[in-house]
Phi, psi and omega in degrees: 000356190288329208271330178316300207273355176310277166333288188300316188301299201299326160313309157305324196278348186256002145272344178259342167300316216278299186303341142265004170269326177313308181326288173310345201257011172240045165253123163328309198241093193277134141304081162328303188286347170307273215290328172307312186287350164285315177279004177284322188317284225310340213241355143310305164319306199273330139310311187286329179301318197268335190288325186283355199275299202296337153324311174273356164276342195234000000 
């Protein structure tokens, strides 16, 4: 159940980067490189989830 509760934590955190990259792209003066490095975070997240989903399957 560790890798479970692993997963939702990791679930949260690539849902609260999406709620800050939408912040930042609604800002007058958007940062790019702000959102490249959010969406890099995200898609680090989002890797680790599926590497850990394939885990708890096999």
């Amino acid at each position: 159940m560790a890798v479970e509760a692993h997963i939702t934590e990791l679930r949260h955190r690539h849902k609260s980067l999406e709620s800050q990259i939408d912040k930042e792209r609604s800002r007058p003066l958007i940062d790019d490189v702000k959102i490249t490095e959010l969406k890099r975070k995200k898609l680090q997240i989002k890797d680790e989830i599926n590497r850990l989903n394939g885990a708890s399957v096999n």
